[in-house]
C-alpha positions, 0 to 999 in steps of 0.5 A: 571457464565454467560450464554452461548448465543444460537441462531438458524439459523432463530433466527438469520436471524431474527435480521439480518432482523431487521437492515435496509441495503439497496440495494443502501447502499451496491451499496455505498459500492462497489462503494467507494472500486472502487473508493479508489482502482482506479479501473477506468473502473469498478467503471464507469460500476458500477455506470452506471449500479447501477443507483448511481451519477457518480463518479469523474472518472477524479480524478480516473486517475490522483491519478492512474497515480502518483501511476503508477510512484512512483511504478516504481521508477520514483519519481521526475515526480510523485513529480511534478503531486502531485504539479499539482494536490495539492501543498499543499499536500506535504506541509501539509504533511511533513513526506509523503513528507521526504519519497517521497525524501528518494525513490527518494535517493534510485532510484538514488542509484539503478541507480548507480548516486552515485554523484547525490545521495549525493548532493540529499541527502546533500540538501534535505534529510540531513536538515530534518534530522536534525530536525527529529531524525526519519527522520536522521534515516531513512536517515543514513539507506539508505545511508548505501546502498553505503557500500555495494557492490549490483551487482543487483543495477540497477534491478528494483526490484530484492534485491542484490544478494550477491557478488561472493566470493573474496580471497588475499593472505596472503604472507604466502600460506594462503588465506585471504577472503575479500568477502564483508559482506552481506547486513542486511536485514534492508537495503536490503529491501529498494531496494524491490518494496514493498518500492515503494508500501509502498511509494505510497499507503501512497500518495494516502491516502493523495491525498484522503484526500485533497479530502475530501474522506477515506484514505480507503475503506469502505468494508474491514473495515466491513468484519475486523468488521465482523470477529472481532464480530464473534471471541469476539462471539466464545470466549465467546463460543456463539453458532450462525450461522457462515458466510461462505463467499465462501458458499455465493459467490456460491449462489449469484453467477450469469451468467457473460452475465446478464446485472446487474450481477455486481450491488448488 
């Protein structure tokens, strides 16, 4: 049976002391968090403020910007500010590129441009799917919209509400029930802005990419880090001081009017 690992909290403080982190490697990390997530103005303030090198603010907007529009629905202009920024994103990047055009074939459906849909969907969508199957499965998916009735299709972001209930006589003093069948979640959700979010979170990791950055922040990374090491220490039943993070917060936290109350 191998032995059960106990520490004391000043043991523990002790090895903790041992690793070498230092004020501006934790300043690094906040700063790449603001930087990844767009947080513009904060991530200006706290590099100014942090003494670190300034941020490329500019590439902040723009990655922004094109976020912006494809989280409400207004695919084709972000289309054409990714080929601004970088043509060769899209290029490089065919599966981003097929789900840009299939939300771009999912807003003209919400929008009711039912003719322009399938003339979209014939030229853009349709010779993709034919040399992807996982493509020609996501395009029989969206279509699948069409055969249903949604008399929300032209919210932004609201799922279909069901359609009221309709009967037709049998002939013979029956009733018959001709609603329309409800719509499989499967396909419901490709009208739910978490569409959009998907769609754009996967093209601003691209965008990051074709500027030599992570496709995500660091920080979540480590705590992720963090509460998988604490969980494999639990398993093994280890005694040791555990992180109580809102414990921490309280004790670092600081007056907001102090000048440096946002660098670490």
């Amino acid at each position: 049976m191998s032995k059960k690992f106990n520490t004391t909290p000043e043991e523990w403080k002790a090895r903790l002391a041992e690793i070498n982190v230092t004020k501006e490697d934790l300043n690094q990390l906040v700063a790449n968090y603001l930087y990844v997530e767009g947080f513009r103005d904060a991530a200006e303030n706290f590099s100014r403020e942090a003494g670190i090198s300034p941020i490329d603010l500019a590439s902040i907007e723009s990655r922004m910007e094109i976020k912006r529009a494809v989280q409400r629905g207004d695919v084709e202009e972000a289309t054409e500010m990714v080929n601004e920024l970088d043509p060769e994103i899209l290029d490089t990047n065919p599966v981003l590129h097929f789900h840009l055009l299939q939300l771009q074939l999912i807003e003209l459906i919400r929008q009711n441009r039912i003719s322009e849909a399938l003339v979209f969907a014939q030229t853009e969508l349709a010779p993709r799917g034919e040399e992807n199957p996982e493509f020609l499965h996501e395009l029989e998916r969206t279509m699948a919209l069409l055969a249903f009735e949604m008399p929300n299709l032209l919210s932004p972001t609201a799922a279909p509400a069901p359609a009221p209930m309709a009967v037709a006589s049998t002939g013979k003093g029956k009733k018959e029930d001709t609603t329309p069948p409800p719509m499989p979640e499967s396909i419901a959700s490709l009208l739910d802005q978490s569409q959009r979010s998907k769609t754009a979170k996967e093209l601003n990791a691209a965008i990051l990419t074709s500027q030599s950055h992570g496709k995500e922040p660091k920080l979540p990374g480590l705590l992720k880090m963090l509460a998988w090491g604490e969980t494999m220490l639990s398993d093994k039943g280890a005694d040791y001081p555990k992180w109580q993070f809102h414990d921490l917060l309280k004790e670092k936290e600081k007056p907001a009017t102090e000048p440096d109350a946002m660098v670490l």
